[in-house]
N, C-alpha and C positions, 0 to 999 in steps of 0.2 A: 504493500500500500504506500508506503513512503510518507503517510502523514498520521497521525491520531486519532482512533473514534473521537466523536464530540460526548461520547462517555466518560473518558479517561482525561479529558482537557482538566477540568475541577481537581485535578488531582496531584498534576506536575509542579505547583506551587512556582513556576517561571524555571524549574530545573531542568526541561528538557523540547527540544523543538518542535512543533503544531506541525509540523510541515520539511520534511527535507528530500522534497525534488530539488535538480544539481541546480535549478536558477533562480531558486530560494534561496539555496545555502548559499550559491555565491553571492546574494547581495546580501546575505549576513554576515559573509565573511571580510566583506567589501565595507562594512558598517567598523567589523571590528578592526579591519589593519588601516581604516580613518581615527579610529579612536586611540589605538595606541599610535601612531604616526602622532595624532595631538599629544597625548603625552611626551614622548621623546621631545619632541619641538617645544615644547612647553616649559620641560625639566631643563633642558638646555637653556634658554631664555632663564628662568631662574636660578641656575648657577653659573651665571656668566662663561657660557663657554667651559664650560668645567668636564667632567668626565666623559659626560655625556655628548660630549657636542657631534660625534661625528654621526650618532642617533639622529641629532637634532638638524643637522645640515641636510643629509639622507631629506627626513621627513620634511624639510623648506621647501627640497623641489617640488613637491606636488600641494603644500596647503601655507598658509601664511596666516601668522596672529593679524586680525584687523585691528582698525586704531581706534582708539576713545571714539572719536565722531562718528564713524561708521556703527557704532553699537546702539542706536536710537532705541526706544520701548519696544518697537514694533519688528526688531532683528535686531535682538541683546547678544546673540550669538557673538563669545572670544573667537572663533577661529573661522575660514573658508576654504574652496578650493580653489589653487591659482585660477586667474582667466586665461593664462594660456594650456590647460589640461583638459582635454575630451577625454570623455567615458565613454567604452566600445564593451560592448557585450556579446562574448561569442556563445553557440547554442550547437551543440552537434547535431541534435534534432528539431524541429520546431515544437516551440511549446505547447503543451497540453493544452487542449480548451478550444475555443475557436479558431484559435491559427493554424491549428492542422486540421482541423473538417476536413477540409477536400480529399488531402492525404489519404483519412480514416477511410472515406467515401471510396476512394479508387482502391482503398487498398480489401473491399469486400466482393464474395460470388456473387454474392447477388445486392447489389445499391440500391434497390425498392425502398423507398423513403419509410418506415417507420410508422405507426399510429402513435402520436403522445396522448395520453393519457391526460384528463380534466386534472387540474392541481388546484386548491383555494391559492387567495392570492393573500400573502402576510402584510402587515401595515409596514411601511416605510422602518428601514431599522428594528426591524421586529427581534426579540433573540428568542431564544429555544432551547429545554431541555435534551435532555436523552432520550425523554419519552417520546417530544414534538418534532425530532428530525427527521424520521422516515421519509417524509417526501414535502420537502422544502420546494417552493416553486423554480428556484434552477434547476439545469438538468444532472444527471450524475454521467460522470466518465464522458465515454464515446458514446454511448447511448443514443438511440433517436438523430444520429450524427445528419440529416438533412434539416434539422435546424440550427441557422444560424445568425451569429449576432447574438447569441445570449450566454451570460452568465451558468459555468458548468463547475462542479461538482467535485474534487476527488474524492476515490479514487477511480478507475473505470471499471474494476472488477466489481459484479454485480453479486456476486457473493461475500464482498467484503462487508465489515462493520461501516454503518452510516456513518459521515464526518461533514461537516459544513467546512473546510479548505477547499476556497476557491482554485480554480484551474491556475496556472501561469501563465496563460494568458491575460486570463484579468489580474490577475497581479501587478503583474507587468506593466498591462493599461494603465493602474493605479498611478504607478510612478512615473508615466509621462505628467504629472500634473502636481504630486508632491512631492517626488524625486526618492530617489532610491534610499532617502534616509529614515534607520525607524524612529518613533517619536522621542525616545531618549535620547538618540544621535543628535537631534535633529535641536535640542536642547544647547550642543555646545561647536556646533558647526553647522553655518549658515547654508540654505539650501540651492543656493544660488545659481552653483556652479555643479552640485550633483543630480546630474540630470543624463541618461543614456542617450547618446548623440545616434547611433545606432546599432540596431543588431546583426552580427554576422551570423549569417545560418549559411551551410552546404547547398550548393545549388540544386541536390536533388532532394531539398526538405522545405526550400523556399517556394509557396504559391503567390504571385505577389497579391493575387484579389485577396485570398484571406487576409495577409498582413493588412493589406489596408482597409478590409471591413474591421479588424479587428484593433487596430491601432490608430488607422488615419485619419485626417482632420473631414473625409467624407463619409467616414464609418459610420458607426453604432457610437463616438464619441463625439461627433458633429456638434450637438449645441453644445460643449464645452469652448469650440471655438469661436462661436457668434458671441463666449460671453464676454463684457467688456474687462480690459486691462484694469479701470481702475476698482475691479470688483475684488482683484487677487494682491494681496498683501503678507508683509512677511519674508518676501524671496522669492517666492513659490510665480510662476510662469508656467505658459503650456511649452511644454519640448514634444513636438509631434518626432515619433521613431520614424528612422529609414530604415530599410535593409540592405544590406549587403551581403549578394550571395559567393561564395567561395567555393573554389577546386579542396580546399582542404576537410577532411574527414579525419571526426574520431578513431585512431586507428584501430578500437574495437567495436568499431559499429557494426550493426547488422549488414551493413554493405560493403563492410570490408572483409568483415570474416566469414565468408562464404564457403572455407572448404573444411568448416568444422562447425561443431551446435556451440552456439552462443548458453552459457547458463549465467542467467540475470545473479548480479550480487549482494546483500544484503547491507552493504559496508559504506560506509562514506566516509570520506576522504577529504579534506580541509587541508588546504596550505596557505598559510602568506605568508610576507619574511619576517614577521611578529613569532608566529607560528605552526606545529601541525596537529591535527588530531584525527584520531580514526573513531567513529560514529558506526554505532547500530541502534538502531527506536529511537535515532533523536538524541542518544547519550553514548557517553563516551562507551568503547569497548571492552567487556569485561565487568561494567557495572548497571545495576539493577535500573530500569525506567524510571524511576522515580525517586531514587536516592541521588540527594543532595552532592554527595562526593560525584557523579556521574555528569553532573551540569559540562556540557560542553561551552567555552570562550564567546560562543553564539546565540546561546541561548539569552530569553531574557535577561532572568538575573544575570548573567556574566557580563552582557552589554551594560546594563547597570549599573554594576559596581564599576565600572570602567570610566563611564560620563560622571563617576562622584570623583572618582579620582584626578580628573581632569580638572575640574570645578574647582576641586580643593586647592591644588597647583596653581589655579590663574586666580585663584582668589574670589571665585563665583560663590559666596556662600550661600549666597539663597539661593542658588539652583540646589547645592550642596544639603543645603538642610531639606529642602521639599523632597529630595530622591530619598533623602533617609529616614525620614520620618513619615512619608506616608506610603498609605495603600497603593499596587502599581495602578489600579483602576483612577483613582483620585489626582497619580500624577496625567492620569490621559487627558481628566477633564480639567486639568489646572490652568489658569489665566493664560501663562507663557505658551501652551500648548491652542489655544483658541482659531486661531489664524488656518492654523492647518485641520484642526477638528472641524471648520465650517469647512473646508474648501474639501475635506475627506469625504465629508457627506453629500455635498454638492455632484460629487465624480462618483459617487456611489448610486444617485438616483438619476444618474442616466444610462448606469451601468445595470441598473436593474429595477427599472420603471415600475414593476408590481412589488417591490419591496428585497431588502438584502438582508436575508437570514446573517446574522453576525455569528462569528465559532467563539461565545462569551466561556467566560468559565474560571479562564486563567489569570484576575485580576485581582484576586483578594490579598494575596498576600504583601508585604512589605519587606523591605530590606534587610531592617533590624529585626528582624525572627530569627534569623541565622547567621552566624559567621561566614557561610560559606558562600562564596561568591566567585 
């Protein structure tokens, strides 16, 4: 499955991932080698050059402290991304959800379009127990794969446990409009500059129609384009995705290894020059789902503890005190987070006009419950 029942969410207290298909995990991992890059640069700048510096030099090429002025109420955010750094996202397959429809489509004996099934339609923002997910009005998987334009489901296996994790597709959508940063990130690096310039997908995974029913400024995200500029604040801008197709392939893709059976791995694999770590359920290898020692660097709490350490460094103590003292739900809905909270929901109700089951669950907890981070 590669993500959570929406059973088991309530449960991981921020110690283990909702979600770890490879283009989730990379832009979590993308989140943390921003967060420790802020560090290094940071420690460096506070010790004049001191031990650290050649951490702190490394980390200048790609982000920069902004100055006093630039830090207004409205982007208090210490740190950014240079302006001269583009963000390029490669994908060995196209991602799950409506970007690969057509794919799914071609890739069946028989393409006879599907009967869907009557769904109620949930109120805007609706959430959901374990009881209430069975059949959320997105679709699940590949499922019913001649509709599209909407909002789908993992996982695609129809025997798996129900989970409300949205496709990567729409994820992805997501972050043309709040950019690839999560809302902790996003706390101590401004969004300005984190934005996917394009995606590189193999030329035999790229349809351009899907990408741009599912990404383009003519898609299924259309009225986020007619909205006005001065509506969006904070950083935040639309970055409509390109694509970029490529000769180059995974070299253990299904269409490379053709003279032997592919057996799918259970394993994930995390590198940046921060770190590495090897992943199964979401948690490190070898330890239990839900044991706190087993948090992987990407998971919530790990991103967390991370943005306080930052905080504490540049002297941010009220970001400092709000991460450690409250509930993570509490920090979602906190003042400094407001800008992105409206423009989230804004990009959510064009994403799913009859309403967006949310995967709630994993907000209760706080920081100071555990040492472990």
């Amino acid at each position: 499955m590669r993500c959570l029942p929406q059973s088991k969410i309530s449960q991981i207290a921020g110690n283990a991932l909702h979600d770890w298909h490879a283009e989730i995990v990379a832009i979590r991992a993308f989140n943390r080698w921003l967060l420790d890059s802020c560090r290094s640069l940071a420690t460096a700048e506070a010790q004049q050059r001191g031990p650290n510096v050649e951490a702190g030099l490394d980390a200048s090429i790609w982000l920069r402290q902004r100055s006093p002025e630039e830090c207004i109420d409205s982007s208090p955010q210490p740190f950014a991304i240079r302006d001269d750094v583009e963000v390029f996202m490669y994908c060995s397959e196209a991602p799950c959800g409506d970007a690969s429809m057509e794919l799914v489509m071609a890739a069946q004996d028989d393409a006879t379009p599907w009967a869907v099934p009557s769904q109620p339609k949930p109120s805007v923002e609706s959430t959901a127990s374990a009881e209430t997910v069975a059949e959320p009005s997105s679709l699940r998987g590949r499922g019913f794969f001649s509709e599209l334009g909407i909002v789908r489901r993992k996982p695609s296996r129809s025997d798996a446990p129900p989970t409300l994790s949205k496709s990567c597709t729409d994820k992805i959508a997501q972050t043309q409009f709040l950019s690839l940063l999560s809302c902790t990130t996003s706390l101590v690096v401004h969004p300005g500059n984190a934005y996917v310039k394009s995606l590189v997908i193999p030329s035999s995974q790229l349809v351009p129609e899907s990408v741009e029913r599912a990404f383009g400024p003519s898609g299924r995200m259309k009225p986020l384009q007619e909205s006005t500029l001065s509506d969006w604040t904070g950083g935040y801008r639309p970055r409509w995705l390109s694509a970029i197709p490529t000769c180059l392939e995974f070299e253990a893709s299904r269409r490379q290894m053709t003279s032997q059976p592919l057996i799918p791995s259970n394993l994930t694999a995390i590198y940046t020059p921060h770190f590495q770590e090897t992943l199964i359920g979401g948690v490190l290898q070898g330890r239990k789902q839900f044991d706190p020692r087993g948090a992987s660097k990407i998971c919530r709490r790990g991103l967390l503890a991370t943005v306080i350490e930052v905080a504490l460094i540049v002297g941010a103590l009220e970001v400092a005190d709000l991460l450690k003292t409250s509930r993570y739900r509490d920090i979602k809905e906190s003042g400094r987070l407001a800008p992105r909270r409206a423009l989230k929901s804004e990009v959510r109700k064009v994403l799913a006009p009859d309403g967006w089951s949310r995967n709630v669950g994993d907000d209760e907890w706080s920081f100071h419950e555990t040492d472990q981070a």
